[in-house]
C-alpha positions in Angstrom: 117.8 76.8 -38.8 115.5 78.2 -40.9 111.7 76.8 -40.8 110.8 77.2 -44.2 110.0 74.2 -45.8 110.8 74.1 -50.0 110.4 71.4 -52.8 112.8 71.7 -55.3 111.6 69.9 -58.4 115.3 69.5 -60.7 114.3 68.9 -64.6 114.7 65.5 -64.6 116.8 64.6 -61.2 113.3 64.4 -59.0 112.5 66.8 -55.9 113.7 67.4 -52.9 111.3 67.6 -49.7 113.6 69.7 -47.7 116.1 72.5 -47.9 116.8 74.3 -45.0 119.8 77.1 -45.2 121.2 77.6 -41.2 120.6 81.0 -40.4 123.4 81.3 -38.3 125.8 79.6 -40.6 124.8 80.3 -44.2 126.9 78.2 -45.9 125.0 75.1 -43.9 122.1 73.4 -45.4 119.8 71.1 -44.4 118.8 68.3 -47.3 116.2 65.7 -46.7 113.1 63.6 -47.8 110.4 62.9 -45.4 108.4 59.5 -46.0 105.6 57.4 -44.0 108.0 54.3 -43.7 111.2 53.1 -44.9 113.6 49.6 -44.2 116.9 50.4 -43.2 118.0 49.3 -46.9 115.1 51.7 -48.4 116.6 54.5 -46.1 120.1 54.4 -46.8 119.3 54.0 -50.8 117.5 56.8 -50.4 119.7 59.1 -48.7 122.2 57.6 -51.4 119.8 58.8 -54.2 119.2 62.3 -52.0 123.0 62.7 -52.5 122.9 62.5 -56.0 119.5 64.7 -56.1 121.4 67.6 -54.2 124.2 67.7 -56.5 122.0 68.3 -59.0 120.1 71.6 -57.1 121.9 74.6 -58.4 121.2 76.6 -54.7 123.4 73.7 -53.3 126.4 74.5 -55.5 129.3 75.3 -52.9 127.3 74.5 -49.6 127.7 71.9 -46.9 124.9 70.0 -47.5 123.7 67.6 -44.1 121.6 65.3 -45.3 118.4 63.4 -43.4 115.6 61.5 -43.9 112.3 62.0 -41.8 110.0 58.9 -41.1 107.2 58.8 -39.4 106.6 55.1 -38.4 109.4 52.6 -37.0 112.4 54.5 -38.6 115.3 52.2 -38.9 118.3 52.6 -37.0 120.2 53.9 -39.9 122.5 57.6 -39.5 121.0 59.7 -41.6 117.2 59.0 -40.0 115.2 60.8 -37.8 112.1 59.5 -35.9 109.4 61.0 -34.7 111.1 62.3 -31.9 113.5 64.5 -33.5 111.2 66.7 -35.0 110.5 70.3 -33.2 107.5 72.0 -34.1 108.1 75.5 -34.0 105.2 78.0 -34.0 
């Protein structure tokens, strides 16, 4: 994966935290929002709205967009959400 991290603001749709384009499968891109805290409710609203967001993002047009939500403390058990442990820091 690439480790460039990019906020897309869309005119209107809001902005998107991360976008992440696969080096080794172009076509594959990483979509997510990255937030303190959420409730399981909050997080899957939010991936909901992250949906919508992407569709919006010209650069997604024709991609396979995998979408995830970063939190830092107690991430709910909801697909889509990644704790603290899930996050490589690459230097």
């Amino acid at each position: 994966m690439s480790t460039a991290r990019v906020n897309w603001f869309g005119g209107g749709a809001g902005v998107i935290d991360v976008l992440a384009e696969s080096i080794d499968e172009p076509g594959n891109v990483l979509v997510g929002e990255v937030k303190l805290r959420v409730t399981a409710g909050e997080a899957k609203a939010r991936l909901d709205a992250l949906r919508i967001k992407a569709g919006g993002c010209p650069a997604l047009t024709g991609k396979r967009c995998i979408f995830a939500i970063w939190v830092l403390e107690d991430p709910p058990d909801v697909r889509g959400v990644v704790g603290p442990e899930g996050v490589v820091l690459v230097e």
